[in-house]
C-alpha positions as CSV (number, residue, x, y, z in Angstrom):
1,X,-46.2,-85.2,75.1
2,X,-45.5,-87.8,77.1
3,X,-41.6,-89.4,78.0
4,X,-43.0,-92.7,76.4
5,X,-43.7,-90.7,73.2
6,X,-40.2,-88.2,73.0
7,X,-38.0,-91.4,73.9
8,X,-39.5,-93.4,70.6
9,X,-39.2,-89.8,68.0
10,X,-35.9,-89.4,66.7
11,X,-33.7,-87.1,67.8
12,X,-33.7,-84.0,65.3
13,X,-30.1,-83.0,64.5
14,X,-28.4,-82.4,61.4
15,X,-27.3,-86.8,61.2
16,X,-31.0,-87.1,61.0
17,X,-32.0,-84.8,58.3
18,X,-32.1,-86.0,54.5
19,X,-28.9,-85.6,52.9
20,X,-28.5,-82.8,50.3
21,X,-26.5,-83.4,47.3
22,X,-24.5,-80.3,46.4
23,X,-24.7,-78.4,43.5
24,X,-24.1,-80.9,40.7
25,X,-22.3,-79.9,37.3
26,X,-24.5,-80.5,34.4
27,X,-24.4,-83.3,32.1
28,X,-23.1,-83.8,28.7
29,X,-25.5,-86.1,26.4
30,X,-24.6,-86.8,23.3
31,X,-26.6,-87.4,20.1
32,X,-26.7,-88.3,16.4
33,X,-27.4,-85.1,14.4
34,X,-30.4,-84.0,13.2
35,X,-31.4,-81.6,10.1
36,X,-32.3,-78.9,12.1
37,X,-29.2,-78.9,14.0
38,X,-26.9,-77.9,11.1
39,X,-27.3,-74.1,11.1
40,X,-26.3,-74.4,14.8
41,X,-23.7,-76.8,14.2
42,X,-21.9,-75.1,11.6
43,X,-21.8,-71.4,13.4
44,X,-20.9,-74.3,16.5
45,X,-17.9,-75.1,14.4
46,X,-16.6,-71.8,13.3
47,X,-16.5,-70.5,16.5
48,X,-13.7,-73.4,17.7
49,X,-12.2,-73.7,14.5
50,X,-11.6,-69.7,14.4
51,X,-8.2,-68.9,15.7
52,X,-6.6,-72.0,14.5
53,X,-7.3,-71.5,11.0
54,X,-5.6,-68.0,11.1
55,X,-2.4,-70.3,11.5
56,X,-2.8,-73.4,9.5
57,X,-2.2,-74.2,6.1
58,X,-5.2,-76.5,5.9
59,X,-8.6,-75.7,6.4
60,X,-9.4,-78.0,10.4
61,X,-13.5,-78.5,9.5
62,X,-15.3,-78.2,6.3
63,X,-14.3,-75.4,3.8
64,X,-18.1,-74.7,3.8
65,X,-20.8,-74.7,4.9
66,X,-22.4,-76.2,1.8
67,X,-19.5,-79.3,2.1
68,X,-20.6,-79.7,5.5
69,X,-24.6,-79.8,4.1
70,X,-23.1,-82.3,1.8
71,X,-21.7,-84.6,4.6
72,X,-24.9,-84.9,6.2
73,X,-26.4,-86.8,2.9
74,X,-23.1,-89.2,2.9
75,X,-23.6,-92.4,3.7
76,X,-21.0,-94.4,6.0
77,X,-20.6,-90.9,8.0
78,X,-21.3,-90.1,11.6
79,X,-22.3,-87.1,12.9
80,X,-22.4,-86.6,16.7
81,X,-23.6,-83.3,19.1
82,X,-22.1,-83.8,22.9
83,X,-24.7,-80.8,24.4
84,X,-24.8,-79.8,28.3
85,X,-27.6,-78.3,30.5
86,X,-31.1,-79.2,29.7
87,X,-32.6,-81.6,26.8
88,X,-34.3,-80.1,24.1
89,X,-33.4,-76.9,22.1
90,X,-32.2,-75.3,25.2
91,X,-29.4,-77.3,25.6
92,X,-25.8,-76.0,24.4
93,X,-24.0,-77.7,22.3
94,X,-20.5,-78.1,23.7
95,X,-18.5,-80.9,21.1
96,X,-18.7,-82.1,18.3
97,X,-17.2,-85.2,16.5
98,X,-17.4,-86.7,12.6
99,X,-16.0,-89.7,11.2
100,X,-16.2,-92.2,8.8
101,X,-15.6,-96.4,8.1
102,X,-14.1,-95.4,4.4
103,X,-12.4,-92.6,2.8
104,X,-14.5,-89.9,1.2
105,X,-14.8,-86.7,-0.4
106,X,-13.1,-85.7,-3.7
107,X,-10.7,-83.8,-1.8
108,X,-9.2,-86.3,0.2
109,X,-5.8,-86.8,0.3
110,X,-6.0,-90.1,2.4
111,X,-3.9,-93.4,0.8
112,X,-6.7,-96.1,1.1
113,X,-3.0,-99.0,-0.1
114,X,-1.3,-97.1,3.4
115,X,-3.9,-99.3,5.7
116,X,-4.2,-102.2,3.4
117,X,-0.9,-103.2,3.3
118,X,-0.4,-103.0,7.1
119,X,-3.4,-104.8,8.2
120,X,-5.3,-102.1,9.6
121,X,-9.0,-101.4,9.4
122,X,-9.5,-97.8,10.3
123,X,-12.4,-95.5,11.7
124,X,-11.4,-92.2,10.2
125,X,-11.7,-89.3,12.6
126,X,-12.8,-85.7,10.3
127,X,-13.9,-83.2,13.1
128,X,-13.4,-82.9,16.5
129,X,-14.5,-79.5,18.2
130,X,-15.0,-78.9,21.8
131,X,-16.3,-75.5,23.0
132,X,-13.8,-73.0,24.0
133,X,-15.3,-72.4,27.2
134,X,-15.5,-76.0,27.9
135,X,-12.0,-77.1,27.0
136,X,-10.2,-78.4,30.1
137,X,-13.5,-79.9,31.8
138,X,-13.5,-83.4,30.0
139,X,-15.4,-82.8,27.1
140,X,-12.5,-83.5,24.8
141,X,-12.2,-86.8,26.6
142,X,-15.7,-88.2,26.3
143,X,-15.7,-87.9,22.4
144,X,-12.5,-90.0,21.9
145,X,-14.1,-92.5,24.7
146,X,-17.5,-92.3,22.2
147,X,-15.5,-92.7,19.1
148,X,-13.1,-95.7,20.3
149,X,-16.3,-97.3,21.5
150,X,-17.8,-96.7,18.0
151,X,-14.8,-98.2,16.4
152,X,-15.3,-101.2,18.6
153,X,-18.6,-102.0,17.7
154,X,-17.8,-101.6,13.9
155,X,-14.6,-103.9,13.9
156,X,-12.4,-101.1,13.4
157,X,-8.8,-101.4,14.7
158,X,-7.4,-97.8,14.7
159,X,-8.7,-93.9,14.9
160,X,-7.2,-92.4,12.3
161,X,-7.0,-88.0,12.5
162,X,-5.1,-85.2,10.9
163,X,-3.7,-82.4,13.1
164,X,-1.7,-79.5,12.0
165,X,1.5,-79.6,14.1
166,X,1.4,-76.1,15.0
167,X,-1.4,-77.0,17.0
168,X,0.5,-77.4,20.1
169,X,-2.4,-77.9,22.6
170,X,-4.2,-80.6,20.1
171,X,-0.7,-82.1,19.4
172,X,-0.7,-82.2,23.4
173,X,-3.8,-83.5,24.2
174,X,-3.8,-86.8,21.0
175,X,0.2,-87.6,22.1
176,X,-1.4,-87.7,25.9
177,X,-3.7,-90.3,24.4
178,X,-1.5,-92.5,23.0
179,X,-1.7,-91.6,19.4
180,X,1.4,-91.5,16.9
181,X,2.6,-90.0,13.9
182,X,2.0,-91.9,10.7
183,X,3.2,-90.0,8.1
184,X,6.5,-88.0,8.0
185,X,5.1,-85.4,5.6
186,X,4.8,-81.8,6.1
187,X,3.6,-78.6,4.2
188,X,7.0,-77.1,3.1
189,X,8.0,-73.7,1.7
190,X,10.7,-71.5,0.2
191,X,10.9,-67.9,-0.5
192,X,11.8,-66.9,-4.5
193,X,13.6,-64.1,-4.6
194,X,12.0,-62.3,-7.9
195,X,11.2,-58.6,-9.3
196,X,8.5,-56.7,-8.6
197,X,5.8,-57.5,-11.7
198,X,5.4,-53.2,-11.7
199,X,8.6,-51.6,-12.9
200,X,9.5,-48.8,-10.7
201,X,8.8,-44.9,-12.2
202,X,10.2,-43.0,-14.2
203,X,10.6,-39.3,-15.8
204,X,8.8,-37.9,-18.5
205,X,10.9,-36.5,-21.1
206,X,10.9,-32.8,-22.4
207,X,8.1,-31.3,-24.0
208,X,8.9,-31.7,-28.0
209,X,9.5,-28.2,-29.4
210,X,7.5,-26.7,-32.5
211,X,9.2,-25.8,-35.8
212,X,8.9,-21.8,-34.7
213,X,10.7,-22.5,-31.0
214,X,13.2,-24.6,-33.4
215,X,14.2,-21.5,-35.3
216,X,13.9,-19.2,-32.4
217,X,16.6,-21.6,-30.0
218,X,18.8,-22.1,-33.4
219,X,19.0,-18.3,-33.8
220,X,19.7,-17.4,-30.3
221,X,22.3,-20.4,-30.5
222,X,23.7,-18.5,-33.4
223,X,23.9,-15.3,-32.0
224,X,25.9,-16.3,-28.9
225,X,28.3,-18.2,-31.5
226,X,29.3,-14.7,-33.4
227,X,29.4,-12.9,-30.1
228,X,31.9,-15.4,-28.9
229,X,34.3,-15.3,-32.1
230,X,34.6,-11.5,-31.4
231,X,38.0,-10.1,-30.0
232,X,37.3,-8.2,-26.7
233,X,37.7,-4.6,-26.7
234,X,40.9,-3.5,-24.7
235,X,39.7,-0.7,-22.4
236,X,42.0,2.5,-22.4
237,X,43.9,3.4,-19.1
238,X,43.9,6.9,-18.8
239,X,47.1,8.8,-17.1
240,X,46.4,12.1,-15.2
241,X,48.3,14.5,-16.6
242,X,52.2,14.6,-16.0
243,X,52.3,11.4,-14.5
244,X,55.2,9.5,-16.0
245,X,55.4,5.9,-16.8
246,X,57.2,3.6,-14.7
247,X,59.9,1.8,-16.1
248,X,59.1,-0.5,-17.8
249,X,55.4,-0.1,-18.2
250,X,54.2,-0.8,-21.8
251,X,52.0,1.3,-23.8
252,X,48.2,0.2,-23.8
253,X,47.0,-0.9,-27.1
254,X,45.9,1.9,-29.0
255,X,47.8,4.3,-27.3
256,X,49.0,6.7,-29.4
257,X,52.7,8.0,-29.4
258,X,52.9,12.0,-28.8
259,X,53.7,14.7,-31.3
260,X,57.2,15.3,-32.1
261,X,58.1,18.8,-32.0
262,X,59.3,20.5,-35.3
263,X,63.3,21.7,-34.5
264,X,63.1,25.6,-34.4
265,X,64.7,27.4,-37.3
266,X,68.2,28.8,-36.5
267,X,68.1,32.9,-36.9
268,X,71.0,34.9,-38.7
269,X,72.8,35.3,-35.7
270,X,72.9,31.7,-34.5
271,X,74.0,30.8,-38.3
């Protein structure tokens, strides 16, 4: 090679050499739903929903699965997947969000005369659900962007949600974002102090006695009765012989008195 030739090659160091990107995090696309994503979706949304139910009054997705079939046939509803890693069926499906331009379901509680009457056109958030292991990471962020950019297009002035307010970390993460409380009203509950509806036990009474144990307890009754009434029977103390009597000692009852001695006749003499 000649001087000519290794003056006019670049130089090989590492400012030379094509640039490689690191290792890039993959990316989150999102989609309308399709039919044969609902199995997936629905075991999708149990799986976030699963530990915050245990500690809400109100059900935070669909009370089943066949209500969440049924929102898939509404009209006016949107259904969105937010899936990372590869397109296709291999992809994992890492959010979810559902909303709606109008009230509906039979079960809603929502006061259509609430938004009139203040001027406000709402886009009415149902679901949000990100992945547990992708909380944290953004994923939470890009659906709200998606859904404000919906509400956009559609005219809409406000997102509307529900959250439970013992959901500290969604409380959190909607407060961070600007949102505020609407409504003032919250599930409630006393305790009634009452009785148990099973009265406590209690004992069996005594066997009921025939006619013949009848006459048998009557007579043994009886008999104890006459042995009662009788006067007890005074045992006899018995003196050894030529023991005197103290003074003062009365006879024992019964006792009897000793023979008195006959006075000897008085002979001719004594006369």
């Amino acid at each position: 090679m000649s001087d000519e030739t290794a003056e006019n090659q670049a130089p090989d160091d590492a400012s030379t050499r094509p640039h490689k990107p690191p290792h890039a995090e993959p990316l989150v696309r999102v989609r309308r739903i399709h039919r044969r994503d609902l199995n997936r979706a629905w075991e999708f949304l149990k799986l976030c929903f699963r530990a915050v139910n245990r500690e809400t009054v109100e059900y935070q997705r669909p009370r089943s699965k066949r209500r969440f079939l049924e929102v898939y046939e509404e009209e006016g509803v949107e259904q969105l997947l937010f899936e990372a890693g590869a397109e296709g069926d291999a992809a994992e499906i890492v959010g979810y969000a559902e909303c709606a331009f109008e009230i509906t379901g039979s079960d809603n509680w929502m006061n259509e005369n609430f938004f009139t009457r203040r001027g406000m056109r709402p886009m009415f958030v149902e679901e949000l659900a990100v992945h547990p292991d992708y909380q944290g990471r953004g994923v939470g962020s890009f659906l709200l962007e998606q859904l404000e950019h919906l509400a956009r297009v559609r005219g809409c002035t406000h997102l509307v949600l529900e959250v439970a307010e013992n959901n500290k970390r969604a409380m959190q993460f909607y407060r961070a974002r600007h949102f505020q409380k609407l409504d003032a009203a919250v599930f409630m509950a006393r305790r009634v102090d009452a009785d148990e509806e099973l009265l406590p036990p209690r004992p069996l009474k005594r066997k009921r006695a025939s006619a013949d144990d009848d006459k048998k307890t009557a007579k043994k009754a009886s008999a104890k009765k006459t042995a009662a009434e009788r006067p007890a029977k005074v045992a006899k103390v018995v003196k050894p012989v030529g023991e005197k009597k103290s003074v003062g000692e009365k006879k024992s009852v019964g006792e009897k008195k000793p023979a008195k001695k006959a006075p000897a006749k008085k002979t001719a003499a004594e006369a």
